[in-house]
Structure formats: C-alpha cells, structure tokens
C-alpha positions in Angstrom: 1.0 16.4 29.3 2.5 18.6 26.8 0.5 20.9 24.6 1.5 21.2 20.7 0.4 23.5 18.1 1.5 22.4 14.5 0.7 24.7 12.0 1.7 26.2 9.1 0.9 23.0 6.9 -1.1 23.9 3.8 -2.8 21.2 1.2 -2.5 22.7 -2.3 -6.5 22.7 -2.7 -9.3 24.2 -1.8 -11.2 23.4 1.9 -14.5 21.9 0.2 -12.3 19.6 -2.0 -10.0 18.6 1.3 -13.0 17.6 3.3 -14.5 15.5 0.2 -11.5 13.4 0.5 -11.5 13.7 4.1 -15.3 12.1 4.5 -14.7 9.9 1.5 -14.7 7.0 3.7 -12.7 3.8 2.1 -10.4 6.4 -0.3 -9.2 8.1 2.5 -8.5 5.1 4.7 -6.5 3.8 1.7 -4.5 6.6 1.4 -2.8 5.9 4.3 -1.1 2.5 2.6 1.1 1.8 5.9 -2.0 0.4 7.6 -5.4 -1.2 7.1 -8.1 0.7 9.5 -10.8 -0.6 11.2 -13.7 2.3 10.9 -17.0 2.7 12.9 -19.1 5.8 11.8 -22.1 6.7 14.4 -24.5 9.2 14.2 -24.1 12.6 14.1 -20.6 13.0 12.2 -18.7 10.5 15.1 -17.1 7.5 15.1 -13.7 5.4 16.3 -10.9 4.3 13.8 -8.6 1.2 14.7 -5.4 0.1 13.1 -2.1 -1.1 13.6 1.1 0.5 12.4 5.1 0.4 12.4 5.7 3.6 15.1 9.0 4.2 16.3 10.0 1.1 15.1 7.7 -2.0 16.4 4.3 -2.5 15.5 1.6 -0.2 17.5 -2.0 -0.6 17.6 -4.1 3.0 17.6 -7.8 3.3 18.7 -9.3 7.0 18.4 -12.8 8.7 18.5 -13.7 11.4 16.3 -16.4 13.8 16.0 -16.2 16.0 12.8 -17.0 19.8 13.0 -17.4 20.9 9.5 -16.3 23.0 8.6 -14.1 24.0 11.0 -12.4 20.9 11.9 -12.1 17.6 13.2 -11.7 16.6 17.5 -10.0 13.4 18.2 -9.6 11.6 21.3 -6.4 8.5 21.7 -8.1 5.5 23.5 -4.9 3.2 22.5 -1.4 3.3 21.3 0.9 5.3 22.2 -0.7 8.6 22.6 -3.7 6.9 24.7 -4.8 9.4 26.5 -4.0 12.6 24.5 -6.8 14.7 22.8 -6.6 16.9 19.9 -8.6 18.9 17.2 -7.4 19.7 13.4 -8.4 22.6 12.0 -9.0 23.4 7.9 -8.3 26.7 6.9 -10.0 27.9 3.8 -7.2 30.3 1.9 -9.1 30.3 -1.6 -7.5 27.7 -3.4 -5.4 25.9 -0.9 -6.3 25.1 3.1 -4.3 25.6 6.0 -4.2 22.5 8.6 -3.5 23.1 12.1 -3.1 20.9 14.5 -3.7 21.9 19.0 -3.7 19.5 21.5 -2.4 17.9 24.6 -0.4 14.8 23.9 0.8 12.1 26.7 2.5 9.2 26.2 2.3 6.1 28.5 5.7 4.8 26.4 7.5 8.0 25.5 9.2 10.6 27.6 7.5 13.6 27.6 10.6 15.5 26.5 10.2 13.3 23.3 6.4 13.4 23.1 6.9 16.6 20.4 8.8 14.8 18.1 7.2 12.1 18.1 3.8 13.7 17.3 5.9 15.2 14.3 6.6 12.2 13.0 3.3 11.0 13.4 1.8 13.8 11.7 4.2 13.9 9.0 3.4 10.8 7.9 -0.4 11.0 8.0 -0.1 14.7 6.0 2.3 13.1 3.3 0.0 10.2 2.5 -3.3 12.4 2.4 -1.4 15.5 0.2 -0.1 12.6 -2.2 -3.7 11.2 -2.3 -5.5 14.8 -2.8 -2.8 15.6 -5.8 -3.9 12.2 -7.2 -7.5 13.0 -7.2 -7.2 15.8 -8.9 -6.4 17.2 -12.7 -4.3 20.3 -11.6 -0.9 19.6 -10.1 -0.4 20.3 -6.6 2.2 20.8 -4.1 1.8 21.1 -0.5 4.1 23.1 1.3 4.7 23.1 5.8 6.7 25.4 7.8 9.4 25.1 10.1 8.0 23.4 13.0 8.9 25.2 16.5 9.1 23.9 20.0 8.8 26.9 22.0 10.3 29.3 19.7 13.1 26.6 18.8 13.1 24.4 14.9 12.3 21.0 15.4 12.5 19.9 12.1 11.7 21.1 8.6 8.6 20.4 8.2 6.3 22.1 9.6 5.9 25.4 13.2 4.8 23.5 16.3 5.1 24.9 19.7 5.1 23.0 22.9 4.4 24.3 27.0 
C-alpha cells in the first residue's frame, strides 16, 4: 500500500461552481470523453461509477463507490481495475475565486508494482483533472486557466504537473 497526497492543483473557479459541475450528473460524465460511465446514485449523496478505459495502454474496466461530503469533499473506494482495492478522498478548497483540489489516499495495485503505483495514479489523475478543467472553462463566460504544482514523491519531482508525496 502506498499513501499519496497530490495537491497543489487549483480549478480557475470558484468551489460552488466546481461542485455544480461536479453533481451535474450526465455533463460531468461526458466530460470525461475517453470513456462512457455506467452511474448508480443511492441515497444519501452515494453511489458506484463503472466504465472502461485505455490505462497504461490496454483497455481497463474501473468500478468505484463514492459518497460525497459537500462541501468538503468527495471519498472513493476502487472495487475494480487496477487500483481495486485502494481508497481515497478529494478535497475542494474554496480560495475565493478559484478551488484547490487535493487528493490523500492509499493506492494498491493488484497489476502494478508498488514502486510504480505513484505514477501511475499521476497519470490517472491527470487525465481526469484535464478533462474536468477543460469542461468547467467551457461552461463558463470568463476564461479560465487551471494551474498544478510540481508533484513530489517524498520530497523528490515526479513530474510537472502537480506536488504528491508518497510513504
């Protein structure tokens, strides 16, 4: 199990608007054009998303339960694919007219070394962040730009996109 903190990531709006897009059902699920999703809402701000997606290169089918915490964030749980088995919560950050996103968890892979498992949640989360800020500038009149940090692995750059730390 490795634990990863990405922050540093920042959507160039403010929290309520982020989390209308975020609970906008259909709008959000077609932001993410790379995949069609499968959603079950149950009571009580819950519910399971399924879809299948290129990862690493070969088609991978993800299953995870939510339950949403507005507003503070959003608790996930991977049943399938291949972070089955990892649990994480993303946090909004109100900072007036743009939000912070964090991401904590701990991340296992039954198909990638664990040395790799930081990475590859990078690019995971790169992706996912890309399509959302493009579909957030899109639904709004004033440009927008989001901006992410250096992401760190214990101190050390993993890439240039965005501060994650690993134990």
């Amino acid at each position: 199990m490795v634990f990863v903190r990405d922050e540093g990531s920042v959507f160039e709006a403010p929290a309520e608007e982020v989390w209308k897009f975020i609970g906008s059902g259909n709008h959000h699920s077609d932001a993410h054009r790379h995949r069609k999703v499968h959603r079950h809402v149950l009571p009580g701000n819950a519910g399971e998303y399924s879809w299948e997606q290129d990862f690493l290169g070969r088609p991978v089918r993800f299953t995870m339960a939510w339950a949403s915490y507005y507003p503070v964030g959003i608790a996930y749980r991977v049943l399938a694919g291949p972070f089955s088995g990892s649990q994480f919560f993303l946090y909004y950050l109100p900072r007036g007219r743009r939000t912070g996103v964090t991401v904590v968890g701990d991340f296992v892979s039954p198909t990638i070394p664990s040395d790799e498992i930081p990475a590859a949640v990078d690019r995971f989360f790169s992706v996912e962040f890309d399509q959302d800020r493009h579909a957030i500038e899109v639904g709004s009149t004033r440009p927008r730009v989001a901006s992410r940090a250096r992401p760190q692995t214990r101190g050390r750059a993993v890439s240039s996109q965005r501060r994650r730390s690993a134990r």
